[in-house]
C-alpha positions in Angstrom: 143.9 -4.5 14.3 141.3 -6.0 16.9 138.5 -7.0 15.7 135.9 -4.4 17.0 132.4 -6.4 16.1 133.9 -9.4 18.1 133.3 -7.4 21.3 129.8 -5.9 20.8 127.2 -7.4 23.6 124.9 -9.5 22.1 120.9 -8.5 21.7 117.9 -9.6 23.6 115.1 -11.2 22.4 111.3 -10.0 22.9 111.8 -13.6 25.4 113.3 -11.8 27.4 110.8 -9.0 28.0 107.1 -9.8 29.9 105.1 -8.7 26.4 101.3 -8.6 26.5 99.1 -9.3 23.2 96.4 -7.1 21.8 93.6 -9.6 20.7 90.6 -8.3 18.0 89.4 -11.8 18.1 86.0 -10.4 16.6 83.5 -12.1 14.0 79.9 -11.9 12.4 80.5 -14.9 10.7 78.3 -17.2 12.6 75.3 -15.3 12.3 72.5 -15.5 9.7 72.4 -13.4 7.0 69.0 -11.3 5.9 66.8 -10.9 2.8 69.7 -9.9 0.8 71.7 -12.4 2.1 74.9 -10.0 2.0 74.0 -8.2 5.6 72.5 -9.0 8.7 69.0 -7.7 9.3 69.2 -5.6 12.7 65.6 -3.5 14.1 66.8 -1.4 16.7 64.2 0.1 19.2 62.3 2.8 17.8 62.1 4.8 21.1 65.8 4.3 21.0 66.9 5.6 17.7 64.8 8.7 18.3 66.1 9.4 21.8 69.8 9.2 19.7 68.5 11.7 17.2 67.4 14.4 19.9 70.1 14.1 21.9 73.0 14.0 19.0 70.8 17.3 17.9 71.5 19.5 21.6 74.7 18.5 21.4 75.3 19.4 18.0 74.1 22.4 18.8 76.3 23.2 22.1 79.1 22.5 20.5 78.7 24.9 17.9 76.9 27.2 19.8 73.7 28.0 17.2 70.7 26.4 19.4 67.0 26.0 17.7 65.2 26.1 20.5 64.9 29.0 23.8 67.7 29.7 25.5 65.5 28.8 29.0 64.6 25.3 27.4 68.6 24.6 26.7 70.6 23.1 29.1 68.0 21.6 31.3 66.5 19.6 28.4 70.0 18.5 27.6 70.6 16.7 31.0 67.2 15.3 30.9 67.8 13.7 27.8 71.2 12.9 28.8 69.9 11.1 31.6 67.1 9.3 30.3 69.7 7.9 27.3 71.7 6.3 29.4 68.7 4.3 30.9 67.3 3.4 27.4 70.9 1.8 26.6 71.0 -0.3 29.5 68.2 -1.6 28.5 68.7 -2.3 25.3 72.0 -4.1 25.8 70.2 -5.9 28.7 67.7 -7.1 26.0 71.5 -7.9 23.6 72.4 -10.2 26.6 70.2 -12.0 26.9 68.8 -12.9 23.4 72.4 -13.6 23.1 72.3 -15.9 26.3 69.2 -17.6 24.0 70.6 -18.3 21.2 73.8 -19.4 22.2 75.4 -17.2 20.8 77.7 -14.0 21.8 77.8 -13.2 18.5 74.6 -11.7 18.8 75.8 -9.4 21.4 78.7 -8.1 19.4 76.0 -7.7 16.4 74.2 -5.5 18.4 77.0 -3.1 19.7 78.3 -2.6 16.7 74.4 -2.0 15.2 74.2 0.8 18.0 77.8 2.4 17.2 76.6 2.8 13.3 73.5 4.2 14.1 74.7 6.8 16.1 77.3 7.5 13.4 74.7 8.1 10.9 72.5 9.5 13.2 75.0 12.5 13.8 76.0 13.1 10.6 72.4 13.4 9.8 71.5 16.1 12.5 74.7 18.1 11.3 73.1 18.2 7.9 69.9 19.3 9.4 71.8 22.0 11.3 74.0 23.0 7.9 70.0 23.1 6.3 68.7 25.7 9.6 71.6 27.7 9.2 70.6 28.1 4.9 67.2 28.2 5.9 67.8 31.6 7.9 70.2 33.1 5.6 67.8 32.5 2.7 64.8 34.3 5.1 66.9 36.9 6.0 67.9 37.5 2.1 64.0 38.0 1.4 63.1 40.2 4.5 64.7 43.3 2.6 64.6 45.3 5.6 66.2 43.0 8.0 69.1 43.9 10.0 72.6 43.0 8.0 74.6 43.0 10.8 72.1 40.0 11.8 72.5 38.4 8.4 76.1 38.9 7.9 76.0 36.8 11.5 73.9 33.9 10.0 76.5 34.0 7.1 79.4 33.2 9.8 77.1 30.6 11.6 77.3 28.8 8.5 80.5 29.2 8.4 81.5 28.1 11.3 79.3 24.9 11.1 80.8 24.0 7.8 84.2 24.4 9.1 84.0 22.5 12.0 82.0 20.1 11.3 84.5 17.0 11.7 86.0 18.0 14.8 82.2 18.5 16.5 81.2 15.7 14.9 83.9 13.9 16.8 83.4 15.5 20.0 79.4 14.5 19.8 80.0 10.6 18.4 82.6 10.5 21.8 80.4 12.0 24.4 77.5 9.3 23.2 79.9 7.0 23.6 81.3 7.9 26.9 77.8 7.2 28.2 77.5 3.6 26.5 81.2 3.4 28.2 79.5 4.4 31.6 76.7 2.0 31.3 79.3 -1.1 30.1 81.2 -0.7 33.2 78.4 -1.1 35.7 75.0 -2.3 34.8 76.0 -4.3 31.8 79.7 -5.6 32.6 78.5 -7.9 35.5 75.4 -9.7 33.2 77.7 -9.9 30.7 80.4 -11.6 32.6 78.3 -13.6 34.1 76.8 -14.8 30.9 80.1 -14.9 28.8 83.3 -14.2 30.4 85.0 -11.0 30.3 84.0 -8.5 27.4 86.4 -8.3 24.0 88.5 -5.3 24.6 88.2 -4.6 21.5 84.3 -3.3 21.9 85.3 -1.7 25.2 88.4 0.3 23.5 86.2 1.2 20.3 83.8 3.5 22.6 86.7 5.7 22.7 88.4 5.1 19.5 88.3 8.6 17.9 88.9 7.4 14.8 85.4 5.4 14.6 84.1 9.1 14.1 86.0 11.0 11.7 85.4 10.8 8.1 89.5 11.6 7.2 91.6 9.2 9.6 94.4 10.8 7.9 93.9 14.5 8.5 97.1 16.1 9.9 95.6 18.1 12.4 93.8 15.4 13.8 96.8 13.2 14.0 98.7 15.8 15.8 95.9 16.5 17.9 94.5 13.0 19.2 97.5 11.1 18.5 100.8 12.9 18.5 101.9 12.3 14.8 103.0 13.4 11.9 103.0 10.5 9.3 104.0 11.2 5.3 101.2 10.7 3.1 103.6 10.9 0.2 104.5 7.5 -1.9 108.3 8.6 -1.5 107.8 9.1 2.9 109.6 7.0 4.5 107.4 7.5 7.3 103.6 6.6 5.8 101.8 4.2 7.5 101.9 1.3 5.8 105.9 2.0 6.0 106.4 2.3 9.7 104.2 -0.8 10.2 106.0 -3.0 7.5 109.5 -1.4 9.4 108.0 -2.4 12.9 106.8 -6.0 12.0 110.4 -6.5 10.6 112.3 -5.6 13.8 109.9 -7.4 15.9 110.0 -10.3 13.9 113.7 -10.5 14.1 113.4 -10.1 17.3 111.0 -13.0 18.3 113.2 -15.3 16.4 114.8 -17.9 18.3 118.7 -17.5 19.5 118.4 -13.9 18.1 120.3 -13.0 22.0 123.3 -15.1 20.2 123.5 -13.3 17.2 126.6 -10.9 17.4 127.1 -7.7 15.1 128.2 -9.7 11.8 126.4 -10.0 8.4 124.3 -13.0 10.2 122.2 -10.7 11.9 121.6 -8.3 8.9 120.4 -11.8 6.8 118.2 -12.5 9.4 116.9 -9.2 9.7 116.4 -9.3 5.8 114.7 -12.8 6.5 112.5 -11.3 9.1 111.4 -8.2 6.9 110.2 -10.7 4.2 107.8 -12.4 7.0 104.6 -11.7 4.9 103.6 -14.3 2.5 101.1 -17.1 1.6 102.3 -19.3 4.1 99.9 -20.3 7.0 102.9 -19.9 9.7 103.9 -16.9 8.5 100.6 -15.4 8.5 100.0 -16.5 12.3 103.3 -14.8 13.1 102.4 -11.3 11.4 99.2 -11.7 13.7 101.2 -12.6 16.4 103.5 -9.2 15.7 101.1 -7.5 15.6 99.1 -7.8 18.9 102.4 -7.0 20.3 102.8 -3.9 18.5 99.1 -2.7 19.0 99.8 -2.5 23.5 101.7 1.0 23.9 102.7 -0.5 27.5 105.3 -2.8 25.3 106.9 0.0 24.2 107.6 1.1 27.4 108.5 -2.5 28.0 111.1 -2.5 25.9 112.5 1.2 25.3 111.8 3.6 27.9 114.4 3.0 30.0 113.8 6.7 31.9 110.2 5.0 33.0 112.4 1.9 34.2 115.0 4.2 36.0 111.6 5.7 38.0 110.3 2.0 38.8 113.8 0.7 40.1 114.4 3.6 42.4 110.7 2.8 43.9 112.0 -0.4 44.1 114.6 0.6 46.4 112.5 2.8 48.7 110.3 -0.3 48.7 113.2 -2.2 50.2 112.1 -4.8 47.0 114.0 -8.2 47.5 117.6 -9.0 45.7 116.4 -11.0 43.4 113.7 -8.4 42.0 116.2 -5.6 41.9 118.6 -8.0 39.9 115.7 -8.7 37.5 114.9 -5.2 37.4 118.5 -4.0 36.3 119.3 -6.5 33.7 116.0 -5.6 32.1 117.4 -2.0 32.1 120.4 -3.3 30.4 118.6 -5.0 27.7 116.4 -1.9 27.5 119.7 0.4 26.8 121.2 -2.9 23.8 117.5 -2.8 22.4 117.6 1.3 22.0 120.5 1.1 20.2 119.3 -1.4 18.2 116.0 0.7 17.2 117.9 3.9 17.0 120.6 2.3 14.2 118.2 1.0 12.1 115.3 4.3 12.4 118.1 5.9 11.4 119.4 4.4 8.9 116.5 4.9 6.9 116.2 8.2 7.3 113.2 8.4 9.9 114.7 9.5 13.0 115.5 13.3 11.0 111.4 13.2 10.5 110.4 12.0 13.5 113.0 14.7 15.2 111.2 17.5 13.0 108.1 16.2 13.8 108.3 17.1 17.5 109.9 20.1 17.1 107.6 21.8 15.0 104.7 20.9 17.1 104.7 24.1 19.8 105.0 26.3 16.4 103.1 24.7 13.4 99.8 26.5 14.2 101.4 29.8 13.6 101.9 28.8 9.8 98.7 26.2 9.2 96.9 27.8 7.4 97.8 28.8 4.8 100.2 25.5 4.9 99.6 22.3 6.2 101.9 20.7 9.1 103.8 18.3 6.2 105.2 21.3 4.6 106.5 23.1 7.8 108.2 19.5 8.4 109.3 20.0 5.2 110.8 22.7 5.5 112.9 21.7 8.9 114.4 18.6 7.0 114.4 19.4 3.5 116.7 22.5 2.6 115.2 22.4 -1.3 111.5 23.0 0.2 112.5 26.4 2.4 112.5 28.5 -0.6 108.7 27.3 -2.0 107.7 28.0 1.6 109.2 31.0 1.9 107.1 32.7 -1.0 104.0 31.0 -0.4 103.7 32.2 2.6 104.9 36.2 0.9 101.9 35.2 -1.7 99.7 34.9 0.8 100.4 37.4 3.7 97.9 39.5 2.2 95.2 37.2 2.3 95.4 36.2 5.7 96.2 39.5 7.1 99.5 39.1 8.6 103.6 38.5 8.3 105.0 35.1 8.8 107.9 35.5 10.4 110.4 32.3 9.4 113.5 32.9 12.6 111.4 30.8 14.8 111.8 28.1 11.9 114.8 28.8 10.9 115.8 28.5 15.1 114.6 24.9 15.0 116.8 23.9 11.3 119.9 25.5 13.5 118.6 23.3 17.6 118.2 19.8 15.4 121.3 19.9 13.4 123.0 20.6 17.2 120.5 17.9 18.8 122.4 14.9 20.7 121.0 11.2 20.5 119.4 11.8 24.4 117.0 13.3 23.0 116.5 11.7 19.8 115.8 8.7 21.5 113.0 10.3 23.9 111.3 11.7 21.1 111.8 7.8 19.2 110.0 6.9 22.4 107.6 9.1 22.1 106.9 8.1 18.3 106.4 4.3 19.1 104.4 4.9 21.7 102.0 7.3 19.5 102.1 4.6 16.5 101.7 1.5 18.6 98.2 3.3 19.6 97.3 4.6 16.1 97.8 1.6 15.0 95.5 -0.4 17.4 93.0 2.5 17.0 93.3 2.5 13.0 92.8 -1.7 13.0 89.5 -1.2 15.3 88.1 1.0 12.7 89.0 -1.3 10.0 87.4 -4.3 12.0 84.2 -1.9 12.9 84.0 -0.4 9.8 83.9 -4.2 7.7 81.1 -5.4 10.9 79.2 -1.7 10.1 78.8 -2.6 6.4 77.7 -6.3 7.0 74.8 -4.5 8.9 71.0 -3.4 7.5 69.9 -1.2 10.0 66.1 -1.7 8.9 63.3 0.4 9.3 61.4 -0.5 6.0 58.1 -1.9 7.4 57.8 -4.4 4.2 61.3 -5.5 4.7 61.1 -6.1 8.6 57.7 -7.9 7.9 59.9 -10.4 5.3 63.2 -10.4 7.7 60.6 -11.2 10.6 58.8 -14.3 8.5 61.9 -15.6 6.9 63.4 -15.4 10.9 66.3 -13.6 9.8 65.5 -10.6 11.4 67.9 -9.5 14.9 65.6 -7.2 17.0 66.8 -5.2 19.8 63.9 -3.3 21.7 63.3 -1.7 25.1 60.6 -4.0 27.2 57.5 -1.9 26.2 58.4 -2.6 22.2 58.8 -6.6 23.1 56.0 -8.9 22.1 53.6 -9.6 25.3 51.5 -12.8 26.0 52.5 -16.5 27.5 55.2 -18.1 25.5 55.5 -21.8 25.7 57.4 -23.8 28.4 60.5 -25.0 27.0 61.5 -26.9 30.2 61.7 -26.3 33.7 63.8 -27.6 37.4 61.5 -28.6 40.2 62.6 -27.8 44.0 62.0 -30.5 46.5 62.3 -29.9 50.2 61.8 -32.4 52.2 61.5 -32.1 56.2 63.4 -34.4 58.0 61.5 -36.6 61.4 58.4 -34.3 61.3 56.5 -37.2 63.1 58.6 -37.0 65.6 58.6 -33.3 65.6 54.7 -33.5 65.5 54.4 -36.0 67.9 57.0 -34.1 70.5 54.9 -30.9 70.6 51.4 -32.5 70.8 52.9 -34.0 74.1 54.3 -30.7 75.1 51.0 -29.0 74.4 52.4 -27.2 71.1 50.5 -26.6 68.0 52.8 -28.1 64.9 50.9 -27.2 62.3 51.5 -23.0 63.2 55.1 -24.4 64.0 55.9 -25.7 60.5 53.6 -23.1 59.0 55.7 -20.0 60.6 59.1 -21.5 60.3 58.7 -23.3 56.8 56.1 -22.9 54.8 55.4 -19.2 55.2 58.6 -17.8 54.9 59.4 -19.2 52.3 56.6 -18.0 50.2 57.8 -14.5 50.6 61.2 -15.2 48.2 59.0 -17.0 45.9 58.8 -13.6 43.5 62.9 -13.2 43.6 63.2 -16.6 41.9 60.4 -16.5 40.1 59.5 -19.7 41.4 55.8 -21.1 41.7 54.7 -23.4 43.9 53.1 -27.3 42.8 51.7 -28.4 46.1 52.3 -29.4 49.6 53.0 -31.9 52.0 52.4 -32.2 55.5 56.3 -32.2 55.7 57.7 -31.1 52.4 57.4 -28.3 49.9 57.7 -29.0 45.8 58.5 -25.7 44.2 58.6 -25.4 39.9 60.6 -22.5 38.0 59.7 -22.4 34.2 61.8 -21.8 31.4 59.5 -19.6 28.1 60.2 -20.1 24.5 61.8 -16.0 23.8 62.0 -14.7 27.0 65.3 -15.1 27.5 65.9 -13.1 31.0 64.1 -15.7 32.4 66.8 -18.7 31.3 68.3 -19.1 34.9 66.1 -21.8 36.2 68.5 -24.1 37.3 70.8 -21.4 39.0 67.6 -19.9 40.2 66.6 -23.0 41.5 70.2 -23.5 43.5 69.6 -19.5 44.8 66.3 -20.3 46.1 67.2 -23.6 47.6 70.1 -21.5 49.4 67.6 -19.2 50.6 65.7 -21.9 52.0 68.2 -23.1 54.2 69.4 -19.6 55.6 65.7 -19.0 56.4 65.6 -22.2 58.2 69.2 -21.8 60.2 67.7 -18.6 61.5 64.5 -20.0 62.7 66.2 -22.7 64.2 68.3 -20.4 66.6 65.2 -18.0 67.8 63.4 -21.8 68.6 66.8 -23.2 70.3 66.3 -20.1 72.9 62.6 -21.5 73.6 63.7 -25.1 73.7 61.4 -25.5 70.6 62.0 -28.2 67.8 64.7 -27.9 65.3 64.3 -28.4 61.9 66.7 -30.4 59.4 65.8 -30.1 55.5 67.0 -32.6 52.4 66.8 -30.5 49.0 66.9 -32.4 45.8 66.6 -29.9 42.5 66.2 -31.7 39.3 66.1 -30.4 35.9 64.2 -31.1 32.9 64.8 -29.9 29.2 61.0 -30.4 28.3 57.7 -29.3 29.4 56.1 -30.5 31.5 52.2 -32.2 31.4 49.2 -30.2 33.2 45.5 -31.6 34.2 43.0 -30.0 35.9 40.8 -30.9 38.5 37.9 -28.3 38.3 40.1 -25.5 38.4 43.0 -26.6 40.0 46.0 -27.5 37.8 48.1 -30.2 38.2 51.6 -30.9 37.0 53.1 -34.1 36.3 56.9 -34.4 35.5 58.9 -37.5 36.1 61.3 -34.2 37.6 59.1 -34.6 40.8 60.3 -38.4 41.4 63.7 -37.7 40.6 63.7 -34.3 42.8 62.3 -36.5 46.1 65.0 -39.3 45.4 67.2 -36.3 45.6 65.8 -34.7 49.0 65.6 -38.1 50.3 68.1 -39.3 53.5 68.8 -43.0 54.2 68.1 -44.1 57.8 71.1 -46.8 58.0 73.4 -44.2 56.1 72.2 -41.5 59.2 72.8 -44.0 61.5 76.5 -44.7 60.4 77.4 -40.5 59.5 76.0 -39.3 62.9 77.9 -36.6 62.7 79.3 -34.3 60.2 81.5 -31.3 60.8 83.1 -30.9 57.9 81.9 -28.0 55.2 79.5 -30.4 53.2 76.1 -31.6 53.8 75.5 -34.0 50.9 77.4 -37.7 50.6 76.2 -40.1 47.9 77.0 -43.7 47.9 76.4 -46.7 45.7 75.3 -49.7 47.2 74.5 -52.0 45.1 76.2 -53.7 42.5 77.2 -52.3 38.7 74.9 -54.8 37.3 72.0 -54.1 39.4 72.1 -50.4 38.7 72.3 -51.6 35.0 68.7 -53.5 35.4 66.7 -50.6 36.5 66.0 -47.3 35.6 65.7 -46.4 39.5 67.9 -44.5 41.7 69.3 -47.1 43.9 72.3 -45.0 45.6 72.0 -44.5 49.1 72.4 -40.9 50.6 73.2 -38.7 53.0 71.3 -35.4 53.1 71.3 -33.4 55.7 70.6 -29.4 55.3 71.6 -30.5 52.1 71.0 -30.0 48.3 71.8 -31.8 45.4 71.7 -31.0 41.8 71.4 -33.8 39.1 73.9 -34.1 36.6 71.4 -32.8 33.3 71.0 -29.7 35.8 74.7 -29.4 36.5 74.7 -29.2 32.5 72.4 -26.6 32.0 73.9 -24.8 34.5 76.9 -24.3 33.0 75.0 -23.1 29.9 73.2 -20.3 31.8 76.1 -18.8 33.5 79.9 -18.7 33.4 81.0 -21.2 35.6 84.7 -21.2 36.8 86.2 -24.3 38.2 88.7 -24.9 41.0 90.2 -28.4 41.1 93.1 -28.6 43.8 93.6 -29.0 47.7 91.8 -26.7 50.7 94.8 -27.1 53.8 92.6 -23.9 55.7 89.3 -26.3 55.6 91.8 -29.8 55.1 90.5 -30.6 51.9 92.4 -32.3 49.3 92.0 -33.0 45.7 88.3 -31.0 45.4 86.6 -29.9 42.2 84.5 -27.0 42.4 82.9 -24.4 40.3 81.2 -21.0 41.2 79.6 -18.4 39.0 76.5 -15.9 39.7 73.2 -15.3 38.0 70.7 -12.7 38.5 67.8 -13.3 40.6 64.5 -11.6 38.4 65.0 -7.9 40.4 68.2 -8.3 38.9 70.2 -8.8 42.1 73.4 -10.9 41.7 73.8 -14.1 43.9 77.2 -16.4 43.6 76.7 -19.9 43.8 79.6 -22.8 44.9 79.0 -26.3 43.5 81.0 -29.5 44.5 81.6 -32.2 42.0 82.6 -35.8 43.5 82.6 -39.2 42.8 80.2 -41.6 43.7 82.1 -44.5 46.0 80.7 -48.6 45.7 80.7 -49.1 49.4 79.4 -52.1 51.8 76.0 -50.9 52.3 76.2 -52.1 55.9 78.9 -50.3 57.2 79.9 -48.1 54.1 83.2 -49.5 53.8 84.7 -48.7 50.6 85.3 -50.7 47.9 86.2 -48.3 44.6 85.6 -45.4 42.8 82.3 -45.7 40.4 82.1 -43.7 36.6 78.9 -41.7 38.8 79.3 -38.3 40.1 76.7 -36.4 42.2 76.6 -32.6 42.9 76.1 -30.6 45.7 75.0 -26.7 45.8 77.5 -25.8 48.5 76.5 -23.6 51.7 79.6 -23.3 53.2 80.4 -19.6 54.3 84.1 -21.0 54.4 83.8 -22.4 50.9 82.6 -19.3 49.1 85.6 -17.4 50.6 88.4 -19.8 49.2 86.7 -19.4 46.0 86.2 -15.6 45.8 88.9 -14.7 44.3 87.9 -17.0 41.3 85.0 -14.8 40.0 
C-alpha cells in the first residue's frame, strides 16, 4: 500500500506571505502622577467640557427624537454647536502639542486624548440620565394634572420607554459622531503639527475614534456583535467558540506557522508535536512572551487575513494583473502565493474543524438574514443553538409556544428548520468563505476589543479634576496637566529661556555706496527699499524682533518664553526667516538688473543660545548683549582670499567652510579661526542644528544626488509652523570641515568639525520631497 502522507505538498510559512504588524505601542508610564499619586491630575478647559455637555445633549435628543427645547430652535442650534466644537478641539489639541513639544514629552499628548475620550464618555452617559430624569419629570406632572390628556401621558410613558430601551445603541451612535469630528479635526489641522513635532500619530489613537466598542457598556452583547462586527461568539464555558478560545486557537496556528522550516514539515506526527508545541507558546518566559506579542499584531490587521486565505480576493488581483500586462515575474509571484493560499486553507479548514467550530461558525451565518424574526423573545445564541444542536430544538420550540401570546404573534420554525436541512447539504466552497468571513470579523474584534482594554487601563489612570481645592494642590505640587483653549491660559511676559540671533551681513556695500554716489544715486533709499524695509514686513511671521542696525547689516533676535510653548521654533524660525530674506533680496536684485542698478550679495550666520540673554538700557532704549551676536557675524562673515580663490560657484550650495589653521592652534583659542565662504549663504551653528532637531522632526538623507552630481551628501528636512500657523519645509546640509592650505585651499584631510548650511536650493528641496 503507498504511503499516502508521503505525497502531501508541504505547508508555507507566514515567511512566505508580505504580513504587516498591528503596533498598540502606548504608555502613561512616564508621566507624573497627582495628589493621590495612583492617577494623573488632568484640567480640561472649562469652555470645553461644557460645549461637550450641550452638544452630547441635542444629539441625545435627535437620536431618540424627545427634544427639550422648540422645534424652531432644533436643528439650527445643533449645527451651530456642531460647528463651533470642532473649532474648540483644535484648539485644545493645538494647546496638547505643544505643551507636549515643551516638555519633551509625547506622552503628554496621548494623556490628553485619552483625557478628552473619557470625558466625553462620561459626559454622555450623564446627559442620558438627565434625559431618563425629563422623561420622569413629565410623566410624574402629567400623573398630578388629573385632567390632562391620557393619550398625552400614555405617550410620555413610551418616551420613557423608548429611552430606557435604547439607550446603549444611542449612546453609541452619539460617543461616535463626537468622535467622527475629533477624527475630522486629526486629519487636517492637527495631523500636520503633530507630525511635524513627533512623527506620524499611534494608530492606535487614530483607530480608537472609531472603535465602537470604547462606547458601549456590554462589549459582549449579541446584537451588537452581529451588528458592528459580524459575529456570533459563545459566551458559554463549554463554547468552543468564546473569545478567549478563538484567540488561544489563532495564536497556536500562527505560532506554528512562524516557526522556522515549518514549509518542511510533511503530514506526519512531527507537525501535530509542533503544533502542540506551538499551542503551549504562553508562559513565563521572556521570548515567549515577545512572540505572543508578535502573534498578535499579526492577528489584530484583517488585511492578513486576506493575505493569507482569501484566495477569491487573490483570483480578482491576478486577473487585474493580466489586463495590466504585469511583468512575468510578478504574475509568477502572484500565482504561487495563490497556491500557498489554497495549502494554507486546508490547513485552517482541518483544524476549525476538527474542533468543532466550523458547524458554529456555518450556523452563525446562516441564521443571520432570519434571527430577528425570533430575538426577542430568544437571544441569537439559542437560534444557533437550535441549527447545530438537535437536543436544544425541542426547548425552543415551546418557549417560543409559551410565549406567542405575549408577543402577539406565531413563530413559524420551517424557515429554521430549512436552514438544519441547507447546512447538513452545505459543500466546503462555502464553508470556507464564511471561515473567511469569520477571521476577518475576529481579526478586527480583536484589535477593537485590545484598544478598549488599553483605553480603558489609560481612562482609569486619569483624575479628570474639577475640584477647585484639589486643582489649587495639583497646581502647587506641579503635578497638575492642564489643557485649555487660549482665552483660559495664563497671560503676562514669561521669562526668556534662550533665544537664536539672525545676522545679515551685506556684502561690498562701500563699493556699492561709493558706485552710486558717482552715478548720482542715493544709497541710503537703495539699501533702505531693497533691504532693510522689506524685510521688516515678515518680521510678525517669525516672530522675530529686531536688535539694531548697521549701515550694511541687519541683527535680528527670536525669543524663546518659559510656558509658551507655540513659540519653541526659534531656531527653525530663524532658518524660515533667513530664507525669506534671501528670496526678497533675489527679487530685488532682478527689477534693479533691468535698471542697471547695484546688486546685492548677503552672508547669513544664525546662532543659537540655550540661555537668556543680558539687557541695559540707555534712557529708554534697550540693549542686548549675547556672545550669540559675535558668534552670528563670524557666521555671516566671507573671507576675501577664500572669494578670491571660489570665484565662482554653480553648484546648489552657497556656504563652504574651511580650516586653516593648524589642530593645535584652534586648540589655543576660543575664537573661530575657520575661513569661509558665504555667499547668499546661511549657516547654522552646530548647538542650533541641535535644537533644531528638538523642535521639529527632522528626517535625514545620506546618499548620492546623480540629477544635481552630488555624491555621498547628508541632509535633513522637516517643517515648522511660522506664528500664523503656516507650514514652511526647511533643507539643511551637514559636511565636514576640510584642513586646507590656506593659500590656495589645497586639501590636506578631513577634520572632527562639521558646519551646516540652511539650503536654498529649489533643486534640493525637490530631491528631498518625497522624504517628508
Amino acid at each position: 500500500m503507498l504511503d499516502f502522507l508521503k505525497f502531501q505538498p508541504r505547508l508555507p510559512g507566514l515567511k512566505d506571505f508580505p504580513m504587516e504588524s498591528y503596533s498598540t505601542d502606548f504608555s502613561l508610564e512616564r508621566l507624573v502622577l497627582g495628589v493621590d499619586n495612583i492617577r494623573c491630575d488632568v484640567r480640561l478647559s472649562p469652555s470645553f467640557c461644557s460645549a461637550t455637555a450641550k452638544l452630547a445633549a441635542l444629539l441625545i435628543e435627535r437620536e431618540t427624537g424627545i427634544w427639550t427645547t422648540s422645534e424652531k430652535k432644533r436643528m439650527s442650534v445643533l449645527a451651530r454647536e456642531q460647528e463651533g466644537y470642532r473649532q474648540l478641539y483644535g484648539q485644545i489639541m493645538s494647546d496638547a502639542v505643544n505643551k507636549a513639544r515643551a516638555a519633551k514629552e509625547m506622552q503628554v499628548d496621548f494623556l490628553a486624548q485619552i483625557a478628552i475620550l473619557s470625558m466625553v464618555h462620561d459626559e454622555i452617559r450623564k446627559q442620558y440620565d438627565i434625559l431618563i430624569g425629563h422623561c420622569k419629570s413629565a410623566i410624574r406632572r402629567s400623573d398630578l394634572a388629573h385632567h390632562e390628556d391620557h393619550k398625552k401621558a400614555l405617550k410620555l410613558k413610551e418616551n420613557l420607554a423608548h429611552v430606557l430601551q435604547s439607550r446603549e445603541s444611542v449612546q453609541q451612535k452619539v460617543g461616535l459622531e463626537l468622535c467622527g469630528y475629533f477624527r475630522e479635526i486629526r486629519e487636517t489641522d492637527i495631523r500636520e503639527m503633530r507630525e511635524a513635532v513627533f512623527g506620524q500619530d499611534l494608530p492606535f489613537l487614530f483607530d480608537l475614534l472609531t472603535n465602537p466598542i470604547v462606547h458601549m457598556d456590554n462589549p459582549f452583547n449579541d446584537h451588537f456583535m452581529i451588528e458592528e462586527y459580524d459575529l456570533c461568539l459563545g459566551r458559554r464555558v463549554e463554547d468552543p467558540d468564546r473569545y478567549e478560545m478563538m484567540l488561544s486557537l489563532m495564536r497556536s496556528i500562527f505560532g506554528f506557522l512562524d516557526m522556522e522550516e515549518t514549509a518542511a514539515i510533511s503530514w506526519t506526527l512531527d507537525r501535530r508535536r509542533r503544533e502542540i508545541s506551538a499551542a503551549e507558546l504562553p508562559g513565563n518566559d521572556e521570548a515567549k512572551k515577545f512572540q505572543l506579542q508578535r502573534l498578535d499584531q499579526w492577528i489584530k490587521r484583517p488585511d492578513n487575513i486576506d493575505l493569507l486565505l482569501n484566495r477569491k480576493l487573490a483570483k480578482k488581483q491576478y486577473k487585474a494583473l493580466k489586463r495590466s500586462k504585469a511583468d512575468k515575474e510578478t504574475r509568477r509571484s502572484h500565482r504561487l502565493r495563490m497556491r500557498n493560499q489554497r495549502l494554507l486553507m486546508g490547513y485552517f479548514f482541518r483544524q476549525f474543524s476538527r474542533t468543532g467550530l466550523m458547524e458554529r461558525i456555518t450556523a452563525s451565518y446562516e441564521m443571520q438574514p432570519l434571527y430577528r424574526d425570533y430575538c426577542p423573545p430568544l437571544v441569537p445564541q439559542q437560534v444557533l443553538q437550535y441549527l447545530i444542536n438537535p437536543k436544544s430544538r425541542k426547548l425552543v420550540r415551546n418557549r417560543l409556544k409559551r410565549l406567542k401570546q405575549l408577543y402577539g404573534k406565531t413563530f413559524r420554525m420551517w424557515p429554521l428548520n430549512r436552514k438544519v436541512v441547507q447546512m447538513e447539504r452545505m459543500g466546503s466552497r462555502r464553508k470556507k468563505e464564511y471561515l473567511v468571513r469569520f477571521l476577518r470579523a475576529f481579526s478586527r474584534y480583536h484589535r477593537d476589543f485590545c484598544c478598549f482594554t488599553i483605553y480603558r487601563d489609560a481612562a482609569e489612570r486619569i483624575n479628570l479634576v474639577t475640584d477647585k481645592k484639589i486643582l489649587a494642590l495639583s497646581k502647587a505640587n506641579r503635578t497638575l496637566y492642564e489643557f485649555l483653549l487660549p482665552h483660559e491660559q495664563e497671560m503676562g511676559d514669561k521669562p526668556i529661556m534662550n533665544h537664536t540671533i539672525i545676522k545679515a551681513d551685506l556684502r561690498g556695500s562701500t563699493d556699492i555706496t561709493h558706485q552710486m554716489n558717482e552715478r548720482g544715486l542715493n544709497p541710503a533709499s537703495y539699501f533702505s527699499l531693497n533691504f532693510f524695509d522689506p524685510i521688516s514686513e515678515i518680521l510678525a511671521e517669525y516672530d522675530a524682533h529686531k536688535v539694531f542696525i548697521e549701515g550694511d547689516a541687519i541683527i535680528l533676535s527670536i525669543f524663546e518664553r518659559e510656558d509658551t510653548p507655540s513659540g519653541w521654533y526659534s531656531v527653525a524660525r530663524s532658518c524660515g526667516m533667513a530664507i525669506n530674506v534671501l528670496m526678497i533680496i533675489n527679487r530685488y536684485n532682478k527689477k534693479s538688473q533691468e535698471y542697471q542698478l547695484p546688486i546685492l550679495e548677503l552672508g547669513i550666520g544664525i546662532c543659537h543660545r540655550a540661555d537668556a540673554p543680558t539687557f541695559l538700557f540707555d534712557g529708554d532704549n534697550r540693549i542686548m548683549i549675547s556672545p550669540a551676536i559675535n558668534l552670528a557675524d563670524r557666521l555671516s562673515g566671507c573671507h576675501k582670499s577664500v572669494r578670491r580663490i571660489i570665484r565662482e560657484n554653480s553648484g546648489p550650495f552657497n556656504l563652504f567652510v574651511f580650516q586653516g589653521a593648524s589642530d593645535t592652534e584652534m586648540q589655543q583659542t576660543a575664537d573661530d579661526l575657520l575661513l569661509r565662504y558665504n555667499v547668499n549663504g546661511i549657516e547654522l551653528n552646530e548647538a542650533g542644528f541641535r535644537k533644531l532637531a528638538q523642535e521639529i522632526d527632522l528626517k535625514q538623507f545620506h546618499g548620492n544626488l546623480p540629477a544635481l552630481q552630488l555624491d555621498k551628501i547628508r541632509l535633513y528636512t522637516g517643517k515648522f509652523p511660522t506664528k500664523s500657523g503656516r507650514y514652511q519645509r526647511l533643507v539643511l546640509r551637514e559636511a565636514d570641515v576640510p584642513a586646507v592650505n590656506p593659500k590656495d585651499l589645497s586639501h590636506k584631510n578631513i577634520t572632527h568639525r562639521k558646519y551646516y548650511e540652511v539650503c536654498t536650493s529649489p533643486a534640493l528641496y525637490k530631491a528631498t520631497k518625497h522624504l517628508i
